[in-house]
C-alpha positions in Angstrom: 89.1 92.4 98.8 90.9 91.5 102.0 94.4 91.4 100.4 94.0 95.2 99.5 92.9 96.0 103.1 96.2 95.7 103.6 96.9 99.9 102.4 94.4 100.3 105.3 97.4 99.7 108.1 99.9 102.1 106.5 99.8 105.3 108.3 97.7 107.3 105.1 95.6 104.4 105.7 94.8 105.0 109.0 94.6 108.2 109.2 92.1 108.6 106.4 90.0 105.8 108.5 90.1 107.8 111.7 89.1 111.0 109.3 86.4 109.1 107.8 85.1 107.8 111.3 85.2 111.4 112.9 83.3 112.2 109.6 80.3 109.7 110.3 80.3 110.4 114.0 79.2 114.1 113.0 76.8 113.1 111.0 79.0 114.9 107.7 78.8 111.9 106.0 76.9 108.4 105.5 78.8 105.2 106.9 77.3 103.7 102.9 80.1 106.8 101.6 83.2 106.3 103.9 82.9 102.4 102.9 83.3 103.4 99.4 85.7 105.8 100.2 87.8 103.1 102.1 87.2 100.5 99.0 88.1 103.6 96.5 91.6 104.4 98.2 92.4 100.2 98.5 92.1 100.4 94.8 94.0 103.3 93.8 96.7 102.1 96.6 97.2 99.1 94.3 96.8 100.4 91.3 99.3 103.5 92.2 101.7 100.6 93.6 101.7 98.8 90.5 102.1 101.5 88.0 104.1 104.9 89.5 106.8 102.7 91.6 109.6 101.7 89.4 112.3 100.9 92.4 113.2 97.0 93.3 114.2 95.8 96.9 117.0 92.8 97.4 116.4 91.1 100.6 118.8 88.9 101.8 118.6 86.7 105.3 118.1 83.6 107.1 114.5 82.8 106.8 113.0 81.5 110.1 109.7 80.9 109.3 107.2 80.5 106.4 103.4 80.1 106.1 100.7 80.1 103.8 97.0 80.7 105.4 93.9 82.0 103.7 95.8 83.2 100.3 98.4 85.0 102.3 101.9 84.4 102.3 103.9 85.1 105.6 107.7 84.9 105.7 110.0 85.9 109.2 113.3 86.6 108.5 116.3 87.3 111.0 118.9 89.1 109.9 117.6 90.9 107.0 119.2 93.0 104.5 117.3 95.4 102.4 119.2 97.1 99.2 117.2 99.4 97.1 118.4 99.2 93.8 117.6 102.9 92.9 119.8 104.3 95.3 122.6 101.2 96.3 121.8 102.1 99.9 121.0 99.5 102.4 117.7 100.3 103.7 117.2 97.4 106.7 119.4 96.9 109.6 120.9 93.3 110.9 120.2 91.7 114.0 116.0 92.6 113.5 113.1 90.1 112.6 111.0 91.2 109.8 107.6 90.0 109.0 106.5 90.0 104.9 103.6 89.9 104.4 102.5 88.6 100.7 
């Protein structure tokens, strides 16, 4: 379950977590109900993901590092270029490190 965690860092993510926790501190709802709300939305964030997005990324760059650690693959790259394939628009900028996170 901890790969789909990752939905959980996005900013719907949090913000649903800091709802759910203001929820619970009031006493409007059981911690048992905003875990399952949590594991609910890390389900339909992957299956939405998999299903209603249709667009493709290019990436193109120099990749500086690469690591594999508990089932999770971690690439850095310098100089990145994104190109959405939906729109031909170039969606990262050069002279940045990214981290992807896989």
């Amino acid at each position: 379950m901890a790969t789909f965690e990752l939905y959980r860092r996005s900013t719907i993510g949090m913000c649903l977590t800091e709802t759910l926790d203001e929820m619970v501190s009031n006493g409007t709802l059981s911690p048992e109900l905003a875990i399952q709300v949590l594991i609910q939305f890390d389900k339909s964030m992957t299956e939405a993901l998999e299903t209603q997005v249709k667009s493709k990324v290019t990436i193109k760059g120099h990749l500086h590092t690469y690591r594999f650690c508990d089932n999770v693959w971690t690439f850095i790259l310098q100089d990145a270029l994104f190109k959405n394939e939906d729109c031909q628009e170039m969606v990262g900028r050069m002279n940045d490190t990214y981290s992807i996170i896989v």
